[in-house]
C-alpha positions in Angstrom: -70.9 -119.2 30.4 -68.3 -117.1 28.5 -67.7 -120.0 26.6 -71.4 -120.6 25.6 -72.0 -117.0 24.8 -68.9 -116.8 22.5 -70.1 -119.9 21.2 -73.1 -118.6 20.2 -72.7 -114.9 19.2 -70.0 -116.6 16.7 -71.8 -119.7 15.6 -72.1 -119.1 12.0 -68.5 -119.1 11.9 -67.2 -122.0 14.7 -69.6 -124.6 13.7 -67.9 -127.9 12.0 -71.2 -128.3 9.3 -74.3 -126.9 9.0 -77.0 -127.8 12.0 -79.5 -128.2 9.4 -77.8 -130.8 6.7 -78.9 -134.0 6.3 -76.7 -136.8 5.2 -79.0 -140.0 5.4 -75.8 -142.3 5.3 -74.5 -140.2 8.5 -76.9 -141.3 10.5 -76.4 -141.9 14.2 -72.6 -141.9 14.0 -71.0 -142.4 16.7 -68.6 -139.2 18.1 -65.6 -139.3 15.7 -63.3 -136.3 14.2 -65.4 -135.1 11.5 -68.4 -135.3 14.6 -67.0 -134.8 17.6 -70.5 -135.2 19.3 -71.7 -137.6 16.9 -75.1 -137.2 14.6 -78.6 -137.7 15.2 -81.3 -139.9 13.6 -81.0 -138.0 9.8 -77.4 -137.5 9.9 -77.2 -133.9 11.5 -74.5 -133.2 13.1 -74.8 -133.0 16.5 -72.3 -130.3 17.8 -73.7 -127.7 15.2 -77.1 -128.5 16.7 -76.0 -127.7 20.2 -74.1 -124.6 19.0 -77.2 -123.1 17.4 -79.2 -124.3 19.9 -77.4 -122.1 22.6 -78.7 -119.3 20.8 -81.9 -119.7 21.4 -81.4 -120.7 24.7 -79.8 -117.8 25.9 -82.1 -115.0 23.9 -84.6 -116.7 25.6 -83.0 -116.4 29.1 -82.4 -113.0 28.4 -85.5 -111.6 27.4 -87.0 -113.6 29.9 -85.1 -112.0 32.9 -85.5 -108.4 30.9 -89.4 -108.4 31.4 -89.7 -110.0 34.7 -87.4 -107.5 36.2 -89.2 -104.1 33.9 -92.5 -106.2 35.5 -91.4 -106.9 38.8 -89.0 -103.8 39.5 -91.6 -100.8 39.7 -94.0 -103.4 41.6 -92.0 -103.8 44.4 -91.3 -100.0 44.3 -94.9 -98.7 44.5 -95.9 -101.5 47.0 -92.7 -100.5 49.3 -93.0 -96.6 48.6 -96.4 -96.4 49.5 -97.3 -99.6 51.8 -100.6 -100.2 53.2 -103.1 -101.7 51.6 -101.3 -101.7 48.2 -98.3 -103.3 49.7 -100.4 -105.6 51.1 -102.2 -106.5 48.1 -99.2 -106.8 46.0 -97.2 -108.7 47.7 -99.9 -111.3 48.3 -100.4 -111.6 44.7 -96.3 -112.4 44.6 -96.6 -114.8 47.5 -99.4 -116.7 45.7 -97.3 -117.1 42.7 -94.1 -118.1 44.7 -96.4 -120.7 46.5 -96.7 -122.7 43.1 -93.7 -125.2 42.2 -91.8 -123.1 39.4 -92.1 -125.7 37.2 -95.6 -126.3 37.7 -96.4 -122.9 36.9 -94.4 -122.7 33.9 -96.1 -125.8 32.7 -99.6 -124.6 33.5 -98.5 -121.0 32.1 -98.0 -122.8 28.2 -100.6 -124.9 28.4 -103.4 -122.3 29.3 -101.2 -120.1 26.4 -100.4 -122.8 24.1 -97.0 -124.1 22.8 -94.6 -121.6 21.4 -91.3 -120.2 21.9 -92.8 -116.6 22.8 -95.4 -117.9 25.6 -92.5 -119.8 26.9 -90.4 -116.9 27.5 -93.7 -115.4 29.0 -94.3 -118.3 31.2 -90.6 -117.8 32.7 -90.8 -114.0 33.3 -94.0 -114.6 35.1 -92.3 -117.3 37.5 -89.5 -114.4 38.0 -91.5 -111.1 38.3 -92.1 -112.0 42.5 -88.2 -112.3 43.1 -87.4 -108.6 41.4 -90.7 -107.5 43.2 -89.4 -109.0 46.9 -86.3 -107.4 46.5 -87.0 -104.3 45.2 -89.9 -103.9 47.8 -87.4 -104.9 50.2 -84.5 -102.3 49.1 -87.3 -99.3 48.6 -88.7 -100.3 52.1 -85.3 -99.5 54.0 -84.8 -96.5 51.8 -87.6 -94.5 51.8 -86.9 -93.6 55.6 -83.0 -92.3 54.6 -82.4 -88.9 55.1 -81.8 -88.2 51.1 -84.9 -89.3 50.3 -86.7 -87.3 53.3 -84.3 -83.9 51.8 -86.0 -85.1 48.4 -89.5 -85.0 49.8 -88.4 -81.4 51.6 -87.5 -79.9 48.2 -91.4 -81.1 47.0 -90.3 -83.9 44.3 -93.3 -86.0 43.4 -93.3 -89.8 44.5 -92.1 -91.1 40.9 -89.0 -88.9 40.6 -88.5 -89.6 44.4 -88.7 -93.6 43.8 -86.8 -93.4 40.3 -84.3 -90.7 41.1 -83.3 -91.1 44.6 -84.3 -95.0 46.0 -84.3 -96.9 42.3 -80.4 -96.1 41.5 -79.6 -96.9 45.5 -81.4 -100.1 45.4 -79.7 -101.8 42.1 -76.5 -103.2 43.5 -78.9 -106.0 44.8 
């Protein structure tokens, strides 16, 4: 992984040629020195392709991960903070998304959104928003009984600074 994000972060400068050159009379080489993994069907080559593509892969990994855990985080906090019915509620909702085959829903996802690079990375944060909300229920659901948070509650802080002061920063090692 350390590899593939060096890789990419320095790809303007490590790549053999440039990913986007054609050379019509390169086309579909075999792997050789000058391309080690070869070119495609207009003579691109193919390692520069890979490298570049990386970037893209990654970014959208990222950002992916970013807004399903901002999405799922302060779900799973409210619905384990408060429980009841909202607990209840909430978690069903994540249940009925984790029912679905990921891929399945990802598919669905960009077809009902159409086919771009943004609703992709939309349709993969949706898939992961009910694993940060699990967890983050689960964590705020053992904490919210602990006696710093009950000494919190004693010295009147609100629920929000309670669930973003005291159980948020104890629940992110998981």
């Amino acid at each position: 992984l350390a590899v593939m994000l060096l890789g990419a972060v320095f790809a303007p400068w490590i790549v053999p040629q440039d990913p986007d050159l054609q050379i019509a009379t390169e086309a579909l080489k075999r792997p050789s020195l000058s391309h080690p993994f070869g070119t495609d069907n207009v003579g691109r080559d193919t390692l520069s392709r890979v490298i570049y593509g990386a970037r893209v892969s990654l970014l959208v990994g990222l950002v992916a991960i970013a807004i399903a855990a901002v999405a799922g985080v302060p779900l799973g906090l409210v619905a384990g903070y408060y429980g009841g019915w909202l607990d209840s509620v909430t978690m069903r909702i994540m249940d009925a998304l984790l029912a679905f085959p990921a891929m399945l829903l990802a598919i669905f996802l960009v077809a009902v959104l159409g086919p771009s690079l943004t609703n992709a990375v939309v349709a993969i944060a949706i898939i992961y928003v009910p694993a940060f909300a699990r967890l983050a229920r689960a964590n705020c659901l053992s904490l919210r009984e602990k006696e710093f948070v009950e000494a919190a509650r004693c010295l009147g802080a609100s629920d929000l600074r309670i669930m973003t002061r005291s159980i948020l920063p104890n629940s992110l090692s998981p």
